[in-house]
TORBAPA-31372 format. One record per atom (N, C-alpha, C): residue number from 1; atom name; x, y, z. Coordinates in pm, whole numbers, always signed. Layout:
// TORBAPA-31372
<pt><num>NUM</num><atome>CA</atome><c1>X</c1><c2>Y</c2><c3>Z</c3></pt>
...
***
This chain:
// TORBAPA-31372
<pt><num>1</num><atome>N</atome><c1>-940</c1><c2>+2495</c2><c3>+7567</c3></pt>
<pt><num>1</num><atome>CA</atome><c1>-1018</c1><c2>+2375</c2><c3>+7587</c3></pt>
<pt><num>1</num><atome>C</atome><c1>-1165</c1><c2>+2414</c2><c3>+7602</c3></pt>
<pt><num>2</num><atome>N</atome><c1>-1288</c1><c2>+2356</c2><c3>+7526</c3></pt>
<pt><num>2</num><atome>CA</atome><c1>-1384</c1><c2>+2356</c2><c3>+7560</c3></pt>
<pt><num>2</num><atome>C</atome><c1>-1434</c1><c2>+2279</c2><c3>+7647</c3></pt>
<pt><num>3</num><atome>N</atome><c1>-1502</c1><c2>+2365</c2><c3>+7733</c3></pt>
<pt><num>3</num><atome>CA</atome><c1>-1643</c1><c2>+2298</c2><c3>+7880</c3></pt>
<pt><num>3</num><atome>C</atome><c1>-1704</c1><c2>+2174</c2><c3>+7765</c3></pt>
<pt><num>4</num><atome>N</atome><c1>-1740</c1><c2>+2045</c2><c3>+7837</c3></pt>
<pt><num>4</num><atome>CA</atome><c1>-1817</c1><c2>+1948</c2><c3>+7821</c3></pt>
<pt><num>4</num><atome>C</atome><c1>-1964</c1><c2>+2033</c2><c3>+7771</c3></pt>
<pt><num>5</num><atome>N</atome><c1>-1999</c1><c2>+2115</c2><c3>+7860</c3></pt>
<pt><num>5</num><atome>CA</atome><c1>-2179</c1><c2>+2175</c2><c3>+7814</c3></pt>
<pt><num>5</num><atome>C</atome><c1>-2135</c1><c2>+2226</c2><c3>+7738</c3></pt>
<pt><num>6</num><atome>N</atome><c1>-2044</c1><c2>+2294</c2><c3>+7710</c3></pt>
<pt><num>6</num><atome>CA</atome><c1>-2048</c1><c2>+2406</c2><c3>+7554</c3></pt>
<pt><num>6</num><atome>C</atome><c1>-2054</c1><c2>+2282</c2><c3>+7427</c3></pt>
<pt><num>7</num><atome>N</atome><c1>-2015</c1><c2>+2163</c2><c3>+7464</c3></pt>
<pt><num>7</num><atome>CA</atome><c1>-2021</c1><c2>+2073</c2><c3>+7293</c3></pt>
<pt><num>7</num><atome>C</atome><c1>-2159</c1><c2>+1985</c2><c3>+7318</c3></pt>
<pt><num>8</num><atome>N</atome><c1>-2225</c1><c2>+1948</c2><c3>+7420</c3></pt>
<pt><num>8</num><atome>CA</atome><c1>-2332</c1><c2>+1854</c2><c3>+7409</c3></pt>
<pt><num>8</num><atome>C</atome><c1>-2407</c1><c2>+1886</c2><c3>+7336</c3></pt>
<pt><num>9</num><atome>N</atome><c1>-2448</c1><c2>+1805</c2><c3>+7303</c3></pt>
<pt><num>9</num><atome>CA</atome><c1>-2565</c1><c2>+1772</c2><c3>+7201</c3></pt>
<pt><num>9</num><atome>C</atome><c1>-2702</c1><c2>+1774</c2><c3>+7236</c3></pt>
<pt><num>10</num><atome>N</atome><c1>-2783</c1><c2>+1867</c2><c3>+7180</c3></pt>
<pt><num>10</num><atome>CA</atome><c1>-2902</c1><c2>+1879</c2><c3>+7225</c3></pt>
<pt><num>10</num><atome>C</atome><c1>-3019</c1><c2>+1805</c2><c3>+7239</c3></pt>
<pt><num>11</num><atome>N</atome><c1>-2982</c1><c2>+1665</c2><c3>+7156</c3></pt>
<pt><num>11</num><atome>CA</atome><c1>-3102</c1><c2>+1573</c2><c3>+7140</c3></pt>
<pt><num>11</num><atome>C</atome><c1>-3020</c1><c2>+1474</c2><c3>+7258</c3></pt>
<pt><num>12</num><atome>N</atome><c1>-2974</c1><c2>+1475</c2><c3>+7341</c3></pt>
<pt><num>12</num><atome>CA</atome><c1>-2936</c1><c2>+1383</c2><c3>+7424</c3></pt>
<pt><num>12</num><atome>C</atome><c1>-3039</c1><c2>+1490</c2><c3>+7607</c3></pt>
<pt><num>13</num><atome>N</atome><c1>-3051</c1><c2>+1344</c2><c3>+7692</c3></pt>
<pt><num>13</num><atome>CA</atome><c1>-3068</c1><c2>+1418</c2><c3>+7816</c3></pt>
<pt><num>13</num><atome>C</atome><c1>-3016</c1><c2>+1525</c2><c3>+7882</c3></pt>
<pt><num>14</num><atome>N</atome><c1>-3055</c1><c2>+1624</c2><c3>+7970</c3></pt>
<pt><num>14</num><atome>CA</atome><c1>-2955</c1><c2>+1701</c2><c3>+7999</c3></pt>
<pt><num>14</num><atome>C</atome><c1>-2825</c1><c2>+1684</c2><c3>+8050</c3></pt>
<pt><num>15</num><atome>N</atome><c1>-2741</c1><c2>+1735</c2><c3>+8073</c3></pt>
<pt><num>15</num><atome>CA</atome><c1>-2597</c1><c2>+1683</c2><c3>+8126</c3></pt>
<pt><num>15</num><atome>C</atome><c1>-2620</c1><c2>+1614</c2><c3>+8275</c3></pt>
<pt><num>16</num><atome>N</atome><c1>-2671</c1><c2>+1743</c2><c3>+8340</c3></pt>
<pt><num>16</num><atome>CA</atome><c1>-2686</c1><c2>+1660</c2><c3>+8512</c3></pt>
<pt><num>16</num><atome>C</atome><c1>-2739</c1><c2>+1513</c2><c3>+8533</c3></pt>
<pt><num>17</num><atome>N</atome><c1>-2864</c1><c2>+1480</c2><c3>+8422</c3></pt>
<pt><num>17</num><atome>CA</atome><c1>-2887</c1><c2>+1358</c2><c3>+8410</c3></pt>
<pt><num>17</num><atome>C</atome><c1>-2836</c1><c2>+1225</c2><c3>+8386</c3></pt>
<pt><num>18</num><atome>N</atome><c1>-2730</c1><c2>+1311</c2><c3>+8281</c3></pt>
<pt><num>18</num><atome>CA</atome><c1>-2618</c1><c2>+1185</c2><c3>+8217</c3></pt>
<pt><num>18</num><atome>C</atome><c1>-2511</c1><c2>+1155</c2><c3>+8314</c3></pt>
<pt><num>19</num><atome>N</atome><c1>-2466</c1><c2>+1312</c2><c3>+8355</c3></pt>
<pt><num>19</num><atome>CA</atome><c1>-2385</c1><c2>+1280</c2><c3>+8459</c3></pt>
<pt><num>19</num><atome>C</atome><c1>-2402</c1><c2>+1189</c2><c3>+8575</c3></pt>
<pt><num>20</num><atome>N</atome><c1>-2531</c1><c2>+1207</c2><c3>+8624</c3></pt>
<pt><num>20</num><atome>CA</atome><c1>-2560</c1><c2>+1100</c2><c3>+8737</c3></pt>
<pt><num>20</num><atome>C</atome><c1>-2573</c1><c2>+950</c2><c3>+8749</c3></pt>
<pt><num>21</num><atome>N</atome><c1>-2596</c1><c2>+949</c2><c3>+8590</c3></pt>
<pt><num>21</num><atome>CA</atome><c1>-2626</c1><c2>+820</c2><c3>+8559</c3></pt>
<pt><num>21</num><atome>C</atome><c1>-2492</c1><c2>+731</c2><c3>+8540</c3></pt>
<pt><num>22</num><atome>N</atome><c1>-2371</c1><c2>+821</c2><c3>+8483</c3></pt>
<pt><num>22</num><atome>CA</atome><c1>-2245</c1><c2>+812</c2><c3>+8471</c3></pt>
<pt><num>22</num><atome>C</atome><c1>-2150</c1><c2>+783</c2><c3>+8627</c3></pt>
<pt><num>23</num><atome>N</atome><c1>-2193</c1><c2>+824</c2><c3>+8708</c3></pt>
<pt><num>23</num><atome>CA</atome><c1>-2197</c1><c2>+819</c2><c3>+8833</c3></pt>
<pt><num>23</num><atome>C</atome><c1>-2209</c1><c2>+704</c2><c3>+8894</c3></pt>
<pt><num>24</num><atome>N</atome><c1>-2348</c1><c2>+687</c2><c3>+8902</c3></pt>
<pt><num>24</num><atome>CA</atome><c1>-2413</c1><c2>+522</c2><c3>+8930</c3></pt>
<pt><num>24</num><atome>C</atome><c1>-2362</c1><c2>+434</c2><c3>+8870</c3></pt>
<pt><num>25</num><atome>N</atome><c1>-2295</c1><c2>+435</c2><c3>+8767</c3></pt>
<pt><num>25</num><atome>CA</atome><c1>-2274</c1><c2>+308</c2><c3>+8700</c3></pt>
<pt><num>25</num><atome>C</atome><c1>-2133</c1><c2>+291</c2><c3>+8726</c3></pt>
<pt><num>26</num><atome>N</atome><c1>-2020</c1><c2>+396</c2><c3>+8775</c3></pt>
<pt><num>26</num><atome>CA</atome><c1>-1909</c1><c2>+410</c2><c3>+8837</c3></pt>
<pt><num>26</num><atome>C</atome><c1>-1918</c1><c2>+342</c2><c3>+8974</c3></pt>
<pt><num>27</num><atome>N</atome><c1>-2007</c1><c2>+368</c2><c3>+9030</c3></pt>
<pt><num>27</num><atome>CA</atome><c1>-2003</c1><c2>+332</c2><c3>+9150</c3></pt>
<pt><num>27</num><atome>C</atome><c1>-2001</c1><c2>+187</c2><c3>+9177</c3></pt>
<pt><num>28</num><atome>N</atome><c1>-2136</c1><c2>+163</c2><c3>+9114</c3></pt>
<pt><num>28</num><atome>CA</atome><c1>-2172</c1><c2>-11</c2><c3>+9075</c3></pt>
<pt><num>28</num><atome>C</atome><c1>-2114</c1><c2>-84</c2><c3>+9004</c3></pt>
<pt><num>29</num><atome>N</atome><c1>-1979</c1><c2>-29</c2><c3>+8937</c3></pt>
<pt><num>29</num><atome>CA</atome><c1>-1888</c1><c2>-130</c2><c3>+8885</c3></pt>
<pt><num>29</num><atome>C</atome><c1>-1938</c1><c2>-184</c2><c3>+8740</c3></pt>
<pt><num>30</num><atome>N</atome><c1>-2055</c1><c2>-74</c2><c3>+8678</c3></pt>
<pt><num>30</num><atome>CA</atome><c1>-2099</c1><c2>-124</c2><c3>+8578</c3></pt>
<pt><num>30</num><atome>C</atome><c1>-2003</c1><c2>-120</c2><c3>+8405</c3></pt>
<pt><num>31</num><atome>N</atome><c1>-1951</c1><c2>-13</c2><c3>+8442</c3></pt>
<pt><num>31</num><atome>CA</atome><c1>-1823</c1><c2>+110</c2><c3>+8329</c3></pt>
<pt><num>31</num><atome>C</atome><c1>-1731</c1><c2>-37</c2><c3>+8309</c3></pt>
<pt><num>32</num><atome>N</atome><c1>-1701</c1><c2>-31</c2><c3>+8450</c3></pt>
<pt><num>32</num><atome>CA</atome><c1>-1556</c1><c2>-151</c2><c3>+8415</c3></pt>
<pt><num>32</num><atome>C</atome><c1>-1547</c1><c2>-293</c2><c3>+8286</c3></pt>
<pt><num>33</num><atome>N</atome><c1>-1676</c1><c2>-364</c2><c3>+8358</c3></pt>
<pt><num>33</num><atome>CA</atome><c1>-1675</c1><c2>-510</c2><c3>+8234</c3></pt>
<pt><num>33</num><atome>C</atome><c1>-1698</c1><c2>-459</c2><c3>+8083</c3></pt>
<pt><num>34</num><atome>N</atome><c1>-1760</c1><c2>-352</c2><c3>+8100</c3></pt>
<pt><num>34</num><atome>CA</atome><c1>-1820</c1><c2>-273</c2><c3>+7938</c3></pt>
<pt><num>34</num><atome>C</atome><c1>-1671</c1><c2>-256</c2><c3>+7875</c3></pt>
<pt><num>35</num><atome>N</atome><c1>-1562</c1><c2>-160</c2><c3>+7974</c3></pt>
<pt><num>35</num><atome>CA</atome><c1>-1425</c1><c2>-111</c2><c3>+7904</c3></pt>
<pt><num>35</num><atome>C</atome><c1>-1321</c1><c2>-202</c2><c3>+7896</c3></pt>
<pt><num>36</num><atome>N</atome><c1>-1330</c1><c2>-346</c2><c3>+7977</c3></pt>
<pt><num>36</num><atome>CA</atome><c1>-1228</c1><c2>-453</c2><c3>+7988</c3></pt>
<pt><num>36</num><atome>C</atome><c1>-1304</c1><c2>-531</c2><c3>+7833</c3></pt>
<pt><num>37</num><atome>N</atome><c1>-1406</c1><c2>-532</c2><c3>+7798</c3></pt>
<pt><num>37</num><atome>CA</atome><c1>-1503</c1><c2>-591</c2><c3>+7651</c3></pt>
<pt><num>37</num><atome>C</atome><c1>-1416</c1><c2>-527</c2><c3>+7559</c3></pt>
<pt><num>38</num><atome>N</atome><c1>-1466</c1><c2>-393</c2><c3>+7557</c3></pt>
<pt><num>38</num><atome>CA</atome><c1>-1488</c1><c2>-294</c2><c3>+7434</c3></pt>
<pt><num>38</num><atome>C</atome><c1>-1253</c1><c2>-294</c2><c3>+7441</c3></pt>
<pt><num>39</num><atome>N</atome><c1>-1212</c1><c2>-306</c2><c3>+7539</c3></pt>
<pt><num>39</num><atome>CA</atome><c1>-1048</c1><c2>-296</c2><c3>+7533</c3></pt>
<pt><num>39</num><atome>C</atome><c1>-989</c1><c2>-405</c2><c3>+7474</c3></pt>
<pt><num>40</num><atome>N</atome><c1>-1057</c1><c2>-552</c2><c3>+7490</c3></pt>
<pt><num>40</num><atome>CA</atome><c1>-1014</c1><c2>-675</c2><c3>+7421</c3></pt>
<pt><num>40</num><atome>C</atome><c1>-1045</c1><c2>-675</c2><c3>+7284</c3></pt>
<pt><num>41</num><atome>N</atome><c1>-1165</c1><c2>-650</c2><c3>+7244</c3></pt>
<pt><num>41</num><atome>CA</atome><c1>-1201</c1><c2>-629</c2><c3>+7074</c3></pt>
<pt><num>41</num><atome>C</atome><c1>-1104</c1><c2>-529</c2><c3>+7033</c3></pt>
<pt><num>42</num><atome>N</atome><c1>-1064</c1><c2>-421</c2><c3>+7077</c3></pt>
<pt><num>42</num><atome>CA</atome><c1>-951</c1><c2>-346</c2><c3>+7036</c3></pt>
<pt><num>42</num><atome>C</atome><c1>-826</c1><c2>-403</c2><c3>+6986</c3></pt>
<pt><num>43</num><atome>N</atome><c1>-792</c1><c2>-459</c2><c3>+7118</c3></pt>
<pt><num>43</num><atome>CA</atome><c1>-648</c1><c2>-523</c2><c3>+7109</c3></pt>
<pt><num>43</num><atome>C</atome><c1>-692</c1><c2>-654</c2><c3>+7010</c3></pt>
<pt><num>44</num><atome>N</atome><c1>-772</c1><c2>-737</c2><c3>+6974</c3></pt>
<pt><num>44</num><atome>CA</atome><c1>-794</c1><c2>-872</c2><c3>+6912</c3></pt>
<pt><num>44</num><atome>C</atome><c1>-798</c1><c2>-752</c2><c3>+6792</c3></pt>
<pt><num>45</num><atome>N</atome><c1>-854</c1><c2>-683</c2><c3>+6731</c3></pt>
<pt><num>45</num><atome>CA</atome><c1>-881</c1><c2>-648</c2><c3>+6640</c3></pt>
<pt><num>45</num><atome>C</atome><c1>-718</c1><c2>-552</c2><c3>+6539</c3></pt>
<pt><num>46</num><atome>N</atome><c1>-691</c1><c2>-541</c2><c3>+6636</c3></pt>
<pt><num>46</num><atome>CA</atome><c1>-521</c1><c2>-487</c2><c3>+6616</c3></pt>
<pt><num>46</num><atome>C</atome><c1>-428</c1><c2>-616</c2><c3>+6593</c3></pt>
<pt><num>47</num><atome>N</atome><c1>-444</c1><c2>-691</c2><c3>+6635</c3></pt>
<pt><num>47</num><atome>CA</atome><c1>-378</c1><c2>-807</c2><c3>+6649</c3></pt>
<pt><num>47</num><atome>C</atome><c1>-411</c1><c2>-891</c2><c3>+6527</c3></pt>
<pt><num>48</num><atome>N</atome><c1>-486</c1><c2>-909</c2><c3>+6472</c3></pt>
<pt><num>48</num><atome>CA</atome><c1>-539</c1><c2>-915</c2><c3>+6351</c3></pt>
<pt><num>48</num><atome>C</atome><c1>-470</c1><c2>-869</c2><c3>+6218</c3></pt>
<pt><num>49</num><atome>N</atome><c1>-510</c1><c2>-713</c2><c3>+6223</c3></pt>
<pt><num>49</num><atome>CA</atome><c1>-441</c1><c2>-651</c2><c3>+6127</c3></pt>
<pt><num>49</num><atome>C</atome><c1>-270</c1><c2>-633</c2><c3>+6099</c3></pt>
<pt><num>50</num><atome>N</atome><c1>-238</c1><c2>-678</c2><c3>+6250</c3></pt>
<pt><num>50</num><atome>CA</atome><c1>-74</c1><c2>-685</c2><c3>+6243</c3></pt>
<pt><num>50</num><atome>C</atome><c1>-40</c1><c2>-786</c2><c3>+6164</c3></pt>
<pt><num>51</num><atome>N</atome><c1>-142</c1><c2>-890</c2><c3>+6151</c3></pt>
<pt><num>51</num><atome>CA</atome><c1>-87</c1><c2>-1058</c2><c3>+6123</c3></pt>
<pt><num>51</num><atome>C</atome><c1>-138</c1><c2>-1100</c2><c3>+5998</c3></pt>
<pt><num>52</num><atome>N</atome><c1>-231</c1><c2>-981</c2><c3>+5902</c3></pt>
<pt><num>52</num><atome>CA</atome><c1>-238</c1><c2>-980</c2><c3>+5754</c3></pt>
<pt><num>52</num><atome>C</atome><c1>-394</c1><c2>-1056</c2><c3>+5798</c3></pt>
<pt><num>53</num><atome>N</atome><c1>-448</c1><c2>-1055</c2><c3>+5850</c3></pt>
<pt><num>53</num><atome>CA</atome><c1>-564</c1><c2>-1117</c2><c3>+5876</c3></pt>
<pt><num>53</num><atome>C</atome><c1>-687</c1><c2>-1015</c2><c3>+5846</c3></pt>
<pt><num>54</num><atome>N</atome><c1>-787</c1><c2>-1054</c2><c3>+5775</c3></pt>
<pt><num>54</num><atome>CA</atome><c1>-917</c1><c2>-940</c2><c3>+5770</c3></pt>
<pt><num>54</num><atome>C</atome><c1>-1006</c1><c2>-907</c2><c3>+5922</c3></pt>
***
């Protein structure tokens, strides 16, 4: 398994930065409404393709 720092990407902030920010937004409950969004377009979008729909 590769470490998270061995694959980041160099044009992004440093890790500690992202991390913290990743942090804060855990804390503040910000992650959650974003992944309950981004989890319904999933499932609607599956649901879709099951039913011959574009």
């Amino acid at each position: 398994m590769v470490a998270i720092g061995q694959t980041y990407k160099r044009d992004l902030p440093p890790y500690s930065t992202v991390f913290w920010y990743y942090k804060q937004w855990c804390e503040d409950g910000i992650l959650d409404p974003i992944m309950a969004n981004l989890h319904q377009g999933v499932r609607e979008q599956v649901k879709k393709n099951h039913s011959g729909q574009p």
